[in-house]
N, C-alpha and C positions, 0 to 999 in steps of 0.2 A: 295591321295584321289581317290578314284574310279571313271569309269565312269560314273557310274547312278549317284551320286552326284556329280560330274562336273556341268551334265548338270539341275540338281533338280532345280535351280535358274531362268533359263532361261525358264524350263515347266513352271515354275508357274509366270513368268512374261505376257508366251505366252497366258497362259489361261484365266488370268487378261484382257490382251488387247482383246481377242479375244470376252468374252464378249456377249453386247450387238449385236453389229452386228451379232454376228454368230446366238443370239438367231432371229433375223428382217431376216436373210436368210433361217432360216430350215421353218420359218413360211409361207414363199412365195414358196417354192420349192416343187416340189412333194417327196412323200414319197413314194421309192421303199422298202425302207431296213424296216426290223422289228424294232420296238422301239430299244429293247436289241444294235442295232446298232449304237449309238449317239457320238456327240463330247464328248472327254474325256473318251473313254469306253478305259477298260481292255480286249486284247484277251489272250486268252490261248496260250504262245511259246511253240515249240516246239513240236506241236501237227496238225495233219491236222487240218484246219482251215474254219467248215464249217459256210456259211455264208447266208441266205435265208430274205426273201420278201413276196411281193404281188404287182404283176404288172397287163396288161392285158393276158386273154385267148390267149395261143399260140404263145404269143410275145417272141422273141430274148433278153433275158440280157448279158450286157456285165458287168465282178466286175474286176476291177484294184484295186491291194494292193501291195502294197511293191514290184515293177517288176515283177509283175506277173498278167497276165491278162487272164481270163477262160470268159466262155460263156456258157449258158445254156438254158433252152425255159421253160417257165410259161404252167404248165397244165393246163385244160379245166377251173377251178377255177382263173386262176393265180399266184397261189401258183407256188414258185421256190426257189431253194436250188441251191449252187454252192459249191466248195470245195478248199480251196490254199493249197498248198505244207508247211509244217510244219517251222516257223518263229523262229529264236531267242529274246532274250528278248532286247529290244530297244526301241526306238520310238522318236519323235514323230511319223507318220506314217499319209496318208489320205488316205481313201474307199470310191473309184467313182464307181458308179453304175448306167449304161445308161440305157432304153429299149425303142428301137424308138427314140423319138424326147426327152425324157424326160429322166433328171440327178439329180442325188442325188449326194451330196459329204459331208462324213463325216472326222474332221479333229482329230487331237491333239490323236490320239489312239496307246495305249501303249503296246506293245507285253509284256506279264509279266505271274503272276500265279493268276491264279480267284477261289476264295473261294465263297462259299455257305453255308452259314449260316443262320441257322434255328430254329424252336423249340417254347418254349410258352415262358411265359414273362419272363425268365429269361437271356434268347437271345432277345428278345427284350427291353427290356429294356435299355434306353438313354444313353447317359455319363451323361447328366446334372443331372440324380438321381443317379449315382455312385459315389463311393469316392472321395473325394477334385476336384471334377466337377470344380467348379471355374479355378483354376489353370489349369488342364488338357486341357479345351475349350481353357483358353487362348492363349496357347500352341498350339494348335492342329494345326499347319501350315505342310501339309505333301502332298507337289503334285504327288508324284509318291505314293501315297494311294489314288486311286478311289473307293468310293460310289454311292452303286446302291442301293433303296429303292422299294420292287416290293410290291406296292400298296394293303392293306387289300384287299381281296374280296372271296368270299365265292361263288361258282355256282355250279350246279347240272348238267352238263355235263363238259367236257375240252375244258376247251377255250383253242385258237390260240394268244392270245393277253391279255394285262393287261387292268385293269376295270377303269384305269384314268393316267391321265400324268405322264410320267417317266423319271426320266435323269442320266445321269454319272455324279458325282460331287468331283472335287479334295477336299481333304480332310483339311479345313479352319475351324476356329474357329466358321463360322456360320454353315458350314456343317456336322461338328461331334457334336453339341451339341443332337441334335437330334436323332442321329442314335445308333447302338447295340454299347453300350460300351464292350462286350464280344467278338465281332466280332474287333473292331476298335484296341482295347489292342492286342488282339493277331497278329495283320497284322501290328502293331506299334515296338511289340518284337520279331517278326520273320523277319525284312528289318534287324533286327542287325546283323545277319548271312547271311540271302538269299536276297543278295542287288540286288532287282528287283522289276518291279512297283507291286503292288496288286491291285488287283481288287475285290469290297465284293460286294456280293448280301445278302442284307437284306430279307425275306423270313421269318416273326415269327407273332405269333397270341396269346397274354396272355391269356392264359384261354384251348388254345388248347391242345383236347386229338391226340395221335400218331393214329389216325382211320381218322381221319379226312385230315390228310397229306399223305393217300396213297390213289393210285389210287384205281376205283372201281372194276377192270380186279385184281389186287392181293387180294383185299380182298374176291373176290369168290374164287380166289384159295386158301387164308389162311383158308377158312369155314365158318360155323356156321352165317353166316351175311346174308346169297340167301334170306329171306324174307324180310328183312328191305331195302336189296339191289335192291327187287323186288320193294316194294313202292318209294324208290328215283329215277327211273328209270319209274316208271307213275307218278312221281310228275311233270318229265320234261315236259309233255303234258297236266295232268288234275290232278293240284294238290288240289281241290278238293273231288276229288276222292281218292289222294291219303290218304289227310287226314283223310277221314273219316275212309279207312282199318287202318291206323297206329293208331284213336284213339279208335277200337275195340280193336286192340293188347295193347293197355294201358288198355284200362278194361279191359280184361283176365289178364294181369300180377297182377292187383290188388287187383283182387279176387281169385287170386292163390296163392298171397304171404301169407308167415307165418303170422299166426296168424289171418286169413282174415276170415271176417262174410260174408257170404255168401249174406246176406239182405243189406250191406251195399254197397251204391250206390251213391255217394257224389255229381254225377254229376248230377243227376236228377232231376228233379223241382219238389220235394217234400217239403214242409214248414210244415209239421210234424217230420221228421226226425230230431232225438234227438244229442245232442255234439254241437251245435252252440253256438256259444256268440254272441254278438255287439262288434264289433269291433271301435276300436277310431274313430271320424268322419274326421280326417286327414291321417288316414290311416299311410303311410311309415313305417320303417324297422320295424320291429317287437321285436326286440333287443329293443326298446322305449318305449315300449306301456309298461312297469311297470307289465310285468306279466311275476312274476316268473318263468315259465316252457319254458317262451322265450329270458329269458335275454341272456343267450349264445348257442340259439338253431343253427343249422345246420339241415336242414329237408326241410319235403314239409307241408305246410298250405293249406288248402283249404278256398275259399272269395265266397261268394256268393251272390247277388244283384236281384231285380227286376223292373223291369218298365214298365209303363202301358202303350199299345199304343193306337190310334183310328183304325179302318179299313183301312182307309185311309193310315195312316204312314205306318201300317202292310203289305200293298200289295206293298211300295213304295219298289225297290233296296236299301241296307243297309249295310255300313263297323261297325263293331264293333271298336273302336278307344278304345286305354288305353293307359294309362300314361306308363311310364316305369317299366320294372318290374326288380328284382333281385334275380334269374337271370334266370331259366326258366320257361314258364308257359305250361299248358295245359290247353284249353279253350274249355268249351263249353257252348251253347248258348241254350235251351231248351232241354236239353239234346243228342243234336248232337255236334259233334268236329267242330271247323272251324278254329282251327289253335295254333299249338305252333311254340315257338321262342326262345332261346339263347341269352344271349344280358346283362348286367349289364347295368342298364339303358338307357334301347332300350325302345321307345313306339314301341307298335303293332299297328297293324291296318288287321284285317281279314274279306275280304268279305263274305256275309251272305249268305248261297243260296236261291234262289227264295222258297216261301214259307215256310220258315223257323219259319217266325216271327207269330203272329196273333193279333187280337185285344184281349185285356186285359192285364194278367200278362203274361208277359214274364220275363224270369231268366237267369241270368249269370253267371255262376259256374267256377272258376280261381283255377288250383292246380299249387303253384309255389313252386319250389325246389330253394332248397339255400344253397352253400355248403362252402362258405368264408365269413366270416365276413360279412356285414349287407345283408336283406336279407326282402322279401316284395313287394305289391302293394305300389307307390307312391302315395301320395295324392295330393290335397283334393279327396274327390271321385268326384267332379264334373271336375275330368279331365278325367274321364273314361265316355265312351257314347256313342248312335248310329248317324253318321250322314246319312244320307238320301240323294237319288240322284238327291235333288233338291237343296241341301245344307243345309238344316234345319238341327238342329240335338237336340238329347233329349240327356239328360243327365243321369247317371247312379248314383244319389245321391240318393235313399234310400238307410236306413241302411245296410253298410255291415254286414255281419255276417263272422266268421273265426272257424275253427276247425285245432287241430293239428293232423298230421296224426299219427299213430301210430307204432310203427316200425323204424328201421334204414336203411330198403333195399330202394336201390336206382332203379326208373324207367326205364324203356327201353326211351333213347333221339330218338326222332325222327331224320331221317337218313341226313334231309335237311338242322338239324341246321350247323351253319358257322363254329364255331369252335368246336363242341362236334359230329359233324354228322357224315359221313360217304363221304370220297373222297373229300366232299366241297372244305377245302383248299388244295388242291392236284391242283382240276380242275381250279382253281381261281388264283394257284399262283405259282406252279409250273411245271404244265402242260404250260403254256405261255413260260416257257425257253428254251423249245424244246431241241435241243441238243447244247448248247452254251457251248464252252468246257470250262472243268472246272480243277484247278489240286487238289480240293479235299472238301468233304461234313465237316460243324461242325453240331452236334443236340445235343442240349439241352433241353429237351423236357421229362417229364414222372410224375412232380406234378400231372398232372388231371387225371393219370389211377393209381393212387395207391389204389384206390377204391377197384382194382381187380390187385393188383400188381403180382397173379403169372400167371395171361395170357401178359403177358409185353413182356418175351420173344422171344414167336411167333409173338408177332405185331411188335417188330423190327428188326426180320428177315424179316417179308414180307417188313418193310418199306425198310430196305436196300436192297435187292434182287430189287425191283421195280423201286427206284433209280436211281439204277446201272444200268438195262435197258433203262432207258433215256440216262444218264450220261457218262455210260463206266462199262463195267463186273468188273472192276478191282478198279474202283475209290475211292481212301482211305476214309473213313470214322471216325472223330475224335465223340467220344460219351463222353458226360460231365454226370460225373455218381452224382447222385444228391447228392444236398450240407443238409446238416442238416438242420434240425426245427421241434421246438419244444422244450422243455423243458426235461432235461434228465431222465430217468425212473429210478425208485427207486430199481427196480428186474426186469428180464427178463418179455417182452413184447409180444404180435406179433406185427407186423409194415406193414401196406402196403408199405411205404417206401423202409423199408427194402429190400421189394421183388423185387420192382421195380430196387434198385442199384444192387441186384445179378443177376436179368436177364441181366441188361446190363454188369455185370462183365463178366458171361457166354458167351454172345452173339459177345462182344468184343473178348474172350478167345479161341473161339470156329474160326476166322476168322485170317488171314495173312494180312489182309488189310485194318484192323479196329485198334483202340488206344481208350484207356479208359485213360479220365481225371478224377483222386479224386477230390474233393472238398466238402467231409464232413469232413472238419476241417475248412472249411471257410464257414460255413453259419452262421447264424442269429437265436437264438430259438427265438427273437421276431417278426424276418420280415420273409414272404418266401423268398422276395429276397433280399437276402444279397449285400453287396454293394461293397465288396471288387475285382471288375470286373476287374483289373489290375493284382493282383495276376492270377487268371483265367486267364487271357491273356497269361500270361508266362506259364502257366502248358499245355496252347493250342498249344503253340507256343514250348513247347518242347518236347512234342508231335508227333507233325510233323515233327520236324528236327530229328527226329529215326523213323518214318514209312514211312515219302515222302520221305526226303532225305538222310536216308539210314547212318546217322549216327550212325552206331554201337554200337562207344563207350557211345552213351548216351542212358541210359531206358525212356522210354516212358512217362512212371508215378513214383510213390516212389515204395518200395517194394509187389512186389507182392505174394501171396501164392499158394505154389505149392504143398503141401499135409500135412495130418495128420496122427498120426499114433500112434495106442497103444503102450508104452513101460512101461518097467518094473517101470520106474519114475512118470509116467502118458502119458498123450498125448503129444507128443511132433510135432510144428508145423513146416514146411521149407518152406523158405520165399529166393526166386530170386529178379535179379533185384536190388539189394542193393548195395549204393554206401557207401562206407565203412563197418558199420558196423549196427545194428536195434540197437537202442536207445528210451527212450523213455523218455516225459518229463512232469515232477510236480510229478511224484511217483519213487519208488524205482525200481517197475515193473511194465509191461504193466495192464493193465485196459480193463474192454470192453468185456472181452471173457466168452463165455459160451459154457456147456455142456449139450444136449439132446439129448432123446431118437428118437428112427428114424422118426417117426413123427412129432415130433418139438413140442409135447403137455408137458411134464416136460423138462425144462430148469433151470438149475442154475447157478451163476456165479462161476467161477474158478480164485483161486492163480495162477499168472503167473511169469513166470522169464526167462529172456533172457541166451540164449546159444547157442555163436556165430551166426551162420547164421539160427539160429532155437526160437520158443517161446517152454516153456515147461507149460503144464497146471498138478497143480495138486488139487484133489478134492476127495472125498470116492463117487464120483458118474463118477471118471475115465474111469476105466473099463469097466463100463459096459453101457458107452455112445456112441451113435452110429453115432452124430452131433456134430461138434464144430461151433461157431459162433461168429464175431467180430464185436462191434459197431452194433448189429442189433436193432434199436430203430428209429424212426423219427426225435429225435435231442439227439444221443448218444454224449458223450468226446470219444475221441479219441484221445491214446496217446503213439503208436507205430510210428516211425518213424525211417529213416538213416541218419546219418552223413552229409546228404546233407542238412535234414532237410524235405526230399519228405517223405510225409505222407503215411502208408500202409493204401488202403480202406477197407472197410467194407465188408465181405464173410460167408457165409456158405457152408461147405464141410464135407462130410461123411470119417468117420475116419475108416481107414482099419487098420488091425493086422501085427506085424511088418513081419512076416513070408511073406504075402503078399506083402509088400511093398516092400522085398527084390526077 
């Protein structure tokens, strides 16, 4: 028996005891160390070991850890950073940290390998909604697995610190039920090999695009963003103001887009303008309301409302209050902007500006986009309404009116919101890690930009590049390339999807220090997110044990493809990374592959057949194809695989002439 499991019985007896009291002493004691610093935390071995605070202006800190005691001074702020000489993995360990008359002592802290784990709800997502939950929870007794959960929060500058209480929590059957079953699986199948504590940090936001997790210094450098990036940067002061520029730049998009009337003006408190209905007097998902063009819409609706005030109400200060929407709206109130918001049932609340309102009719014009499943103003409508800053408030229950927008183009999101905006979760949730060493990034993250899946690429090079400036130049990066959904296609498609998994094939392909996880043979055509988070764990976890730890003999992923090429037979493809031999299963030959022309506008499917370490395509539109393509669809089969049983993922690659290739 090893020694980290020698001692596993005795951590978690000590962690038990320790308890209550420990939590009755961190509550009395002063707080030098940053949260990130708490009983039971994970540090990063074998790495300098920087450790920082907030004491007083110009004060003397003293940090003792592991026989080793540094000293350093609090700037004009208090802020102070210290640094220890690089640890092996062990522990338990305590971090005393004096300045002045005042001591901190954090206990139970385990030298090991700390992960960072990220992304939208696919990494976030629980164990207790993953596979045989039940079992797995009861199970989950694992004290050299530390969890760290870094609190939603969304802000428009970078914070120093997290937006609500944070702790290190050994990993117990009350503590994993809750947390990333994709994160917990993989640090539960990588102790099989790498016997040493882990340390996760949770870090994920369902719904979140890859813009919103980088900072706002990369995304001027990536481009194209300096306007949007100018209004979240006067949002931080008079947002306001900011909103009123960002809901001009929504009307220009809307009467720029295709197909756009020039007279049409939805926001304006016009009660002639024609396309209104009545809308149900309880309003909710629109999926409900029994009208046909709604039943499985995805789009934006526009709601419209008025109500009457006195003078009196009119000059009074005034929040616009709504119920919750699904899931984003743009809101204006007399035909001025006063606020959108992000949120699957989030109520709003947007302050009015002074003179906004008047006596008589006043109107309220609501454009909400809805891109998953139910999608709407909540009712009744008399949960929508102005309160007044005496506390009165009016209600917004005359009849709504609805129209469908027309079109399938998708709006510019304002740059503030939480998860679709610009930096928000960057500043809110990983800006607060500072530099807490880490031995390596997981993201799973790229559902919500398949909207525009071939700018994917460039936004996850700037997120990794950005990163790694926090983190370390070199710090591995695992990218989980998305898992299927959807229903298979009948003939060649286009796919946001698709694009999204080949920029991160590319992106991963193109780096020495990145690894691509497949996992489009484990999704779900009914759910997005599939449930089968155990598997995922292992394809994480072997992963890492060939990019961190440098196990050669083992590939990263299943097979991978390494070029195309016209031959006398047809195309024939070569595939690395194969352990034994490319196999494939429920047909005679592989499935899934297509042939197009360079632009990707005529595709068709191709006969395939395996030979040896190659596929060979053949088709009468061979020749003179200039694309080959596999699984490109949103919920394609997939049914190439090796001997291991590791699945090849999903590619598009330009076929060169064999003259070339040789």
């Amino acid at each position: 028996m090893s020694g980290i499991r020698q001692w596993r019985a005795a951590v978690l007896a000590a962690v038990l005891a320790f308890g209550a009291n420990s939590l009755s002493a961190q509550e009395s004691m002063p707080v030098l160390l940053h949260p990130l610093f708490q009983d039971h935390a994970v540090l990063q071995r074998d790495q300098p070991l920087p450790v920082w605070g907030q004491a007083g202006p110009g004060e003397t800190i003293s940090v003792a850890f592991a026989r080793q005691t540094v000293s350093t001074r609090a700037d004009s702020e208090g802020r102070w950073q210290a640094t220890l000489q690089p640890i092996p993995a062990g522990g338990p360990y305590a971090l005393k940290v004096r300045a002045g008359h005042a001591t901190q002592t954090v206990r139970d802290l385990q030298m090991g390998d700390v992960w960072l784990c990220s992304g939208q709800s696919n990494m976030e997502l629980p164990v207790w909604r993953a596979l045989n939950a039940s079992s797995e929870i009861a199970s989950a007794t694992q004290p050299t697995i530390r969890l760290f959960t870094v609190p939603q929060a969304a802000a428009i500058t970078a914070q120093g610190s997290f937006s609500g209480t944070v702790a290190w929590l050994p990993a117990t059957p009350q503590t994993v039920r809750d947390f990333s079953a994709a994160c917990f699986y993989f640090a539960r199948e990588l102790q099989k090999t790498v016997d040493v504590p882990m340390g996760l940090i949770q870090a994920a936001w369902g719904g979140s695009r890859i813009e919103a997790w980088t900072s706002a210094q990369a995304l001027r450098r990536h481009g194209g963003m300096d306007q949007a990036l100018d209004v979240l940067a006067l949002y931080a002061h008079d947002p306001a103001e900011a909103r009123l520029q960002w809901g001009q730049r929504w009307q220009q998009w809307w009467l720029a887009r295709e197909d756009a009337v020039p007279s049409d003006t939805p926001w304006r408190p016009d009660p002639r303008s024609r396309g209104w209905h009545q809308a149900p007097a309880m309003l909710g998902a629109w999926e409900h309301w029994s009208v046909p063009a709604l039943a499985e819409y995805n789009g934006m609706v526009w709601y419209r409302s008025q109500l009457t005030l006195s003078a009196a109400q009119a000059a009074r200060g005034a929040t616009l209050e709504l119920g919750p929407v699904d899931e984003t709206d743009m809101t204006w109130v007399n035909g001025v902007t006063v606020g959108s918001q992000y949120g699957a049932g989030e109520a709003r609340s947007y302050p009015l500006p002074k003179g906004l309102l008047h006596a008589g009719s006043n109107t309220v014009v609501i454009n909400v986009l809805d891109t998953y499943g139910d999608g709407g103003l909540s009712g009744p409508a008399s949960a929508h309404g102005l309160r007044f800053d005496d506390g009165t408030r009016v209600g917004l229950d005359s009849p709504w009116q609805y129209r469908i927008a027309p079109g399938g183009q998708a709006p510019p999101l304002a740059p503030w919101h939480a998860a679709t905006g610009l930096s928000t979760l960057y500043n809110g949730m990983i800006a607060p890690l500072g530099s807490y060493g880490l031995r390596g990034m997981l993201w799973y993250q790229g559902e919500s930009n398949t909207g525009n899946g071939a700018a994917y690429a460039g936004l996850l090079r700037t997120l990794r590049d950005d990163w790694r400036s926090q983190f370390g130049t070199q710090m591995p990066l695992l990218v989980v390339q998305l898992a299927g959904y959807g229903l298979p296609p009948v003939a060649p498609v286009e796919s946001g999807w698709a694009q999204v998994r080949e920029a991160q094939r590319r992106v991963v392909a193109e780096d020495p220090h990145s690894a691509l996880v497949v996992a489009i043979d484990i999704g779900d055509a009914y759910d997005i997110h599939p449930p089968s988070k155990q598997e995922l764990g292992r394809r994480l976890a072997r992963a890492a044990r060939s990019l961190v730890y440098a196990e050669r003999a083992l590939a990263p992923s299943g097979p991978q493809v390494l070029a195309a090429t016209h031959m006398p037979e047809g195309v024939r493809i070569a595939f690395g990374d194969i352990t034994g031999k490319l196999v494939t299963t429920g047909a005679n030959g592989p499935i899934g592959f297509e042939l197009c022309d360079a632009d990707a506008r005529q595709c068709s499917y191709a006969d395939a057949s395996l030979d040896e370490r190659h596929v060979v395509l053949r088709s009468p539109q061979a020749n003179a194809a200039a694309l080959v393509r596999y699984c490109w669809a949103d919920g394609p089969v997939c049914t190439l695989r090796d001997s291991a049983g590791e699945p090849a993922g999903p590619f598009e690659l330009p076929i060169t002439d064999a003259e070339v290739a040789r």
